[in-house]
C-alpha positions as CSV (number, residue, x, y, z in Angstrom):
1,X,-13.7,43.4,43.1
2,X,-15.9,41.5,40.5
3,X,-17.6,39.4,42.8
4,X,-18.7,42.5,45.0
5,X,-19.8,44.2,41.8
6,X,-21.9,41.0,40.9
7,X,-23.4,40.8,44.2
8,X,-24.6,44.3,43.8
9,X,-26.3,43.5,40.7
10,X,-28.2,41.0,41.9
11,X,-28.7,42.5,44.4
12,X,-30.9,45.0,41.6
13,X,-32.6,42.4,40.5
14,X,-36.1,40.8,41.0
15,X,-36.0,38.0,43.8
16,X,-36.9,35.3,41.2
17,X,-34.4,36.1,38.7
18,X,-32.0,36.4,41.4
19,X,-32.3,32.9,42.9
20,X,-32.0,31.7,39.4
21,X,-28.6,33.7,38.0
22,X,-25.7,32.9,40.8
23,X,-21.7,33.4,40.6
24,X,-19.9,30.5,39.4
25,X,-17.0,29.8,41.0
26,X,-14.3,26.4,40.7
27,X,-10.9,25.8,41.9
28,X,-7.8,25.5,40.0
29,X,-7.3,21.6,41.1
30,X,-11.2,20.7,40.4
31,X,-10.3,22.2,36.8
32,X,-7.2,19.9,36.0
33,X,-8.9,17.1,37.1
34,X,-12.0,17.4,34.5
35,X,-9.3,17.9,32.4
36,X,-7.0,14.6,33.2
37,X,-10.8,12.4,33.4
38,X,-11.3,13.7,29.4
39,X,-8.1,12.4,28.1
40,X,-8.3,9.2,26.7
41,X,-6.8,6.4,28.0
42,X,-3.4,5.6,25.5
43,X,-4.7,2.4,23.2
44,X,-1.0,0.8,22.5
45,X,-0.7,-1.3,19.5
46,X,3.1,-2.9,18.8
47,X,4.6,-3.2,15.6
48,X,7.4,-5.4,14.8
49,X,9.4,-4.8,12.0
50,X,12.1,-6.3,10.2
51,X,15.4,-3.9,10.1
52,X,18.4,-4.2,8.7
53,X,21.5,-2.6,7.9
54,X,24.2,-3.7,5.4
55,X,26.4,-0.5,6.4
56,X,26.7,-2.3,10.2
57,X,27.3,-5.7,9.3
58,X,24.9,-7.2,11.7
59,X,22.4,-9.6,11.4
60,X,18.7,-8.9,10.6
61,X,16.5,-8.8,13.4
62,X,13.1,-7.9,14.8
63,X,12.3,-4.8,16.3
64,X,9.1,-4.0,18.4
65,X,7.8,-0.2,18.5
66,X,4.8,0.5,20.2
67,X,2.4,3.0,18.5
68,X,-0.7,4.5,20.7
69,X,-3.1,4.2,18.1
70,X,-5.4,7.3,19.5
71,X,-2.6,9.4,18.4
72,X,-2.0,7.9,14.9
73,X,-4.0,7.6,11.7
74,X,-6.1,4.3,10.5
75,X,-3.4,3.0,8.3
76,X,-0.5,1.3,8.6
77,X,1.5,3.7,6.7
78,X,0.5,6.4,9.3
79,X,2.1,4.1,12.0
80,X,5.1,3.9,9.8
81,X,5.7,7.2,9.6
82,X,4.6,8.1,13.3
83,X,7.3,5.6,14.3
84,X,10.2,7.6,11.9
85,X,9.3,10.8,12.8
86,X,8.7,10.2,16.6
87,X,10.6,6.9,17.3
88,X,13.7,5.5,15.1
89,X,14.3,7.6,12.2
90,X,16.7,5.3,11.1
91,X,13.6,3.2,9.6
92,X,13.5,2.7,6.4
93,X,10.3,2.5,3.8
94,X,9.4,4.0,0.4
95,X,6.5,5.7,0.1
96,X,4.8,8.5,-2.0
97,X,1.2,8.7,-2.8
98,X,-0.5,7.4,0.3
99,X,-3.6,6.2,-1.8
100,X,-2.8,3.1,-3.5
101,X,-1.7,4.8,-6.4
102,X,2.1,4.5,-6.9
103,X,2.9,1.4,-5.3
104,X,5.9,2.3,-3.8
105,X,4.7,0.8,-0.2
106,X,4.8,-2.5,-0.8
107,X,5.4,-4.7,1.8
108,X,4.4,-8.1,3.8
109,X,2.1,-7.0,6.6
110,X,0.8,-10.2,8.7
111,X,2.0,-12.5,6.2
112,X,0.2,-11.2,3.4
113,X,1.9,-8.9,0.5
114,X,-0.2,-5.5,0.2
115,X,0.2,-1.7,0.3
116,X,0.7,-0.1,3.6
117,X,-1.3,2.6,2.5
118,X,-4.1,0.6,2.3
119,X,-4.0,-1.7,5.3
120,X,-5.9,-0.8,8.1
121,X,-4.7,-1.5,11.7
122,X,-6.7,-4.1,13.4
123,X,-7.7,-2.4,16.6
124,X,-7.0,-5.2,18.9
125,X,-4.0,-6.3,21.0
126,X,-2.3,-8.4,18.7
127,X,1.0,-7.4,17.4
128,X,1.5,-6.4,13.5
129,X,4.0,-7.8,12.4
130,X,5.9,-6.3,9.1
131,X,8.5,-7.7,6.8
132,X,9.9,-6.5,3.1
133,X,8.5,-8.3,-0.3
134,X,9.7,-11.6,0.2
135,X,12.0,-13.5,-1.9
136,X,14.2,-10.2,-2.7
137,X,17.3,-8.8,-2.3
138,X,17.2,-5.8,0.8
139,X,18.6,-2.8,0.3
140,X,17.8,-1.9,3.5
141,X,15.0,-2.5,6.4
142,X,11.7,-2.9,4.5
143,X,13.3,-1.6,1.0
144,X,13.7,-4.4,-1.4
145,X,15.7,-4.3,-4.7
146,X,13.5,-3.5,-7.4
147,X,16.3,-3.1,-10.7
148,X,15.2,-7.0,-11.9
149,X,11.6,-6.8,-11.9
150,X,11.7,-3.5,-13.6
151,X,14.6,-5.2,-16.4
152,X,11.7,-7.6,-16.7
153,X,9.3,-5.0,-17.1
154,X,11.1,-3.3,-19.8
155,X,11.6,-6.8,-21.7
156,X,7.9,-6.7,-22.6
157,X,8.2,-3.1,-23.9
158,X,5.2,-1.6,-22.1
159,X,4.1,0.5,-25.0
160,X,2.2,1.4,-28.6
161,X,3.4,0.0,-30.9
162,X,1.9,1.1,-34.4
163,X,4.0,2.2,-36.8
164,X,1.0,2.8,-39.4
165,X,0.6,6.8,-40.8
166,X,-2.3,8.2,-38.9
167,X,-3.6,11.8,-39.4
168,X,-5.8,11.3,-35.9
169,X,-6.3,9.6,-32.9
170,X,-6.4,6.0,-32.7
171,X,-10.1,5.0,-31.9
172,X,-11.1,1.8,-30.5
173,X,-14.8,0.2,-30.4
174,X,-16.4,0.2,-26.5
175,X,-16.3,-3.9,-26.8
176,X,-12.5,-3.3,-27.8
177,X,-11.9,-0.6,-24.8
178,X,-13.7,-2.4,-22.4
179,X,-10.8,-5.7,-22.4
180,X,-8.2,-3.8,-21.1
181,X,-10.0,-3.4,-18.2
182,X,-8.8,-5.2,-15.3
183,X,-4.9,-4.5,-17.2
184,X,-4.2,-0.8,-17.4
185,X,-4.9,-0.4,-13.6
186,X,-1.8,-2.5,-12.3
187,X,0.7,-0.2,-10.6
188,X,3.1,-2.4,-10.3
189,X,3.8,-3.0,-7.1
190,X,5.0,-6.3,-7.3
191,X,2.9,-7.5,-4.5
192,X,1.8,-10.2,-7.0
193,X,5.1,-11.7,-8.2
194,X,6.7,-11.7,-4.5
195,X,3.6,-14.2,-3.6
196,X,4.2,-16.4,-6.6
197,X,6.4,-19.6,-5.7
198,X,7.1,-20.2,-9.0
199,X,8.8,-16.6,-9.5
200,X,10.8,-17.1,-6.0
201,X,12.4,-19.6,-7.6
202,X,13.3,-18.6,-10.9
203,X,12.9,-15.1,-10.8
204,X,15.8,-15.0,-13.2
205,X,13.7,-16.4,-16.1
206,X,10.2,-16.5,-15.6
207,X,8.4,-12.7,-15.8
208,X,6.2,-13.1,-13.0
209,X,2.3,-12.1,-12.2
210,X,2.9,-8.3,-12.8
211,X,5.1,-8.1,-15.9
212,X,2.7,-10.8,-17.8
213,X,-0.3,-8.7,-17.1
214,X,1.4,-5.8,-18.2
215,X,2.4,-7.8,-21.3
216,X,-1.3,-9.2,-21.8
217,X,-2.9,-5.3,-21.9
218,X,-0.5,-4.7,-25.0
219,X,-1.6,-7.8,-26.1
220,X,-4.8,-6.9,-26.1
221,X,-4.8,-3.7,-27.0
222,X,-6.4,-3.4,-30.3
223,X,-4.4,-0.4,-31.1
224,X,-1.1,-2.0,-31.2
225,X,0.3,-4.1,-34.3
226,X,3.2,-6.1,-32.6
227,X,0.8,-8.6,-31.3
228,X,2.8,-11.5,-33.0
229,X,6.3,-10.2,-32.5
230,X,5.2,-10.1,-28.5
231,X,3.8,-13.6,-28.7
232,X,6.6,-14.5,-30.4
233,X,9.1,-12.9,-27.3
234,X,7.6,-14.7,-24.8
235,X,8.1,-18.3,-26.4
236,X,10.3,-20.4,-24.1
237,X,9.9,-23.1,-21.6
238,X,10.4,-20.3,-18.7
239,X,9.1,-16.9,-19.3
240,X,5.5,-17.8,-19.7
241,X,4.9,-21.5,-18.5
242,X,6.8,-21.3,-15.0
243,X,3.1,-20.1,-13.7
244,X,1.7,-23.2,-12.4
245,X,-2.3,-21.5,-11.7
246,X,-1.6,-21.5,-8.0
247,X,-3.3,-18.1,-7.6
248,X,-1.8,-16.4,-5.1
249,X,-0.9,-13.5,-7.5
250,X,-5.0,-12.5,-7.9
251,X,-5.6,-13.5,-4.0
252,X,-2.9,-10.5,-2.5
253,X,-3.2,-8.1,-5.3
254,X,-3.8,-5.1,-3.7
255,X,-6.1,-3.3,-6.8
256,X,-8.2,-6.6,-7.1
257,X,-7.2,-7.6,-10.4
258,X,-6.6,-10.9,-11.2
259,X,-3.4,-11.6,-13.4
260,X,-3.7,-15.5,-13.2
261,X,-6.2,-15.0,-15.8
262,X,-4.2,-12.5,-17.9
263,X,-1.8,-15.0,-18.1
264,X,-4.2,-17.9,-18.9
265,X,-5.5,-15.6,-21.8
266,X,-1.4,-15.0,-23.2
267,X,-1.1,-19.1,-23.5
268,X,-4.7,-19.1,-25.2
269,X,-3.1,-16.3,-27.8
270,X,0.2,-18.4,-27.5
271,X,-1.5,-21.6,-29.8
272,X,-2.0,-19.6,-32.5
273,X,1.6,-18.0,-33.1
C-alpha cells in the first residue's frame, strides 16, 4: 500500500520535517475540472465568402463559416485553409507560398484587394467578409481567370533584350541599379489592375497597373537596347493613356510599390519617341 509505506516514512522522520512533507492526494472529478477552467473560452470570428459553382448552375451566393480564431493562425489564409480542411472542402482558393511571394492569393478581403497571406484577422466581432479580384471572369469560388492579364503581360515581353556580343556579364552603375527599385519586386498579383476603374472597363485594351510597371523596369533597365521599339509598342490612345492618375493601383498594392508613378515616368519617356 503506498500510502501505508509513506506513513511509515514519515513516520522515520524528524517532527519538523514531518509536519512539512505530507501525502498529496486529489480526486478524479477535482482533476477534470482544473482541466475544463484552463481551456480557453472558443473566440468565433465568421467569415463570409463568395462561392460559386459553374458545374451546378446556381447562382452566386454568400456563405458564412465560423472560424474559432484560438484554434487558427493570424492570417487569413490560415482561416482559409482551416475552413477547407475542417469545414467545406469544396472551397476554392489558390495558394502557394504563404509569404507574399508568389501572389497566387489574391483576393478582395473587406473591400480592399490584397494577399490573404498577408492580411491579418482583426480580432474583433465583426464579420470578414471575402470576395474574388473584382471585375474578372470566375472560374470558380474565389479563383478568378487570369489567361488575359498574363496575354497582356507577355505583350510587353518581360525580358533582356540586348542583342550586342558580350564576352561577360552586363554591369550596371549603382545610380543605374538603384531605378529599378520599386519595379523588379512586383509579383504580379494583379491586386493593382483589379482596383483600377479604368482597367474594369477596358480591360481589353488598356494594360493595366501591373503590366505597365512591369513594362517601365525594362524600360528602365539600362541593360536593355529595345528601349525605343517598347516605347514605340505601347503608342495608342488605350494601352497607356486609359490611366486617369486615380491611384488606387499604389493605395492596395500589397508590396508597397507604387505603379502610378511607373506609369507617369513611361508617358515622360513617351515624348521623346
Amino acid at each position: 500500500d503506498p500510502h501505508r509505506a509513506t506513513h511509515n516514512m514519515l513516520r522515520a522522520l524528524p517532527a519538523f520535517v514531518a509536519q512539512s512533507v505530507r501525502p498529496f492526494r486529489t480526486s478524479a472529478p477535482a482533476f477534470e475540472n482544473l482541466k475544463e477552467s484552463a481551456e480557453p473560452k472558443a473566440n468565433i470570428k465568421n467569415f463570409k465568402i463568395y462561392r460559386w459553382d459553374p458545374e451546378t448552375n446556381s447562382k452566386p451566393r454568400v456563405q458564412t463559416y465560423p472560424v474559432d480564431l484560438n484554434k487558427c493562425g493570424p492570417m487569413v489564409l490560415d482561416a482559409l485553409i482551416k475552413i477547407k480542411n475542417e469545414q467545406d472542402t469544396t472551397l476554392t482558393f489558390r495558394r502557394s507560398c504563404r509569404e507574399g511571394i508568389c501572389g497566387s492569393c489574391a483576393m478582395n478581403i473587406d473591400g480592399t484587394n490584397t494577399l490573404a497571406c498577408l492580411c491579418f484577422i482583426p480580432k474583433d466581432a465583426t464579420p470578414m467578409k471575402i470576395y474574388p479580384l473584382p471585375h474578372m471572369y470566375i472560374i470558380k469560388d474565389l479563383v478568378p481567370d487570369m489567361n488575359n492579364f498574363y496575354d497582356q503581360h507577355k505583350y510587353v515581353q518581360p525580358w533582356l533584350q540586348n542583342n550586342e556580343p558580350a564576352e561577360a556579364e552586363l554591369l550596371q552603375t549603382k545610380d543605374d541599379r538603384k531605378k529599378l527599385d520599386g519595379l523588379y519586386e512586383c509579383i504580379l498579383c494583379a491586386c493593382c489592375s483589379t482596383s483600377c476603374p479604368s482597367y474594369w472597363w477596358n480591360s481589353d485594351k488598356y494594360l493595366g497597373p501591373a503590366v505597365l510597371l512591369q513594362a517601365y523596369r525594362w524600360i528602365a533597365d539600362s541593360r536593355d537596347k529595345a528601349k525605343t521599339q517598347r516605347l514605340q509598342d505601347l503608342q495608342d490612345d488605350f494601352k497607356v493613356y486609359r490611366c486617369h492618375t486615380i491611384m488606387n493601383c499604389t493605395k492596395t498594392c500589397p508590396k508597397h510599390l507604387n505603379p502610378g508613378k511607373a506609369i507617369a515616368e513611361i508617358k515622360k519617356e513617351m515624348l521623346n519617341v
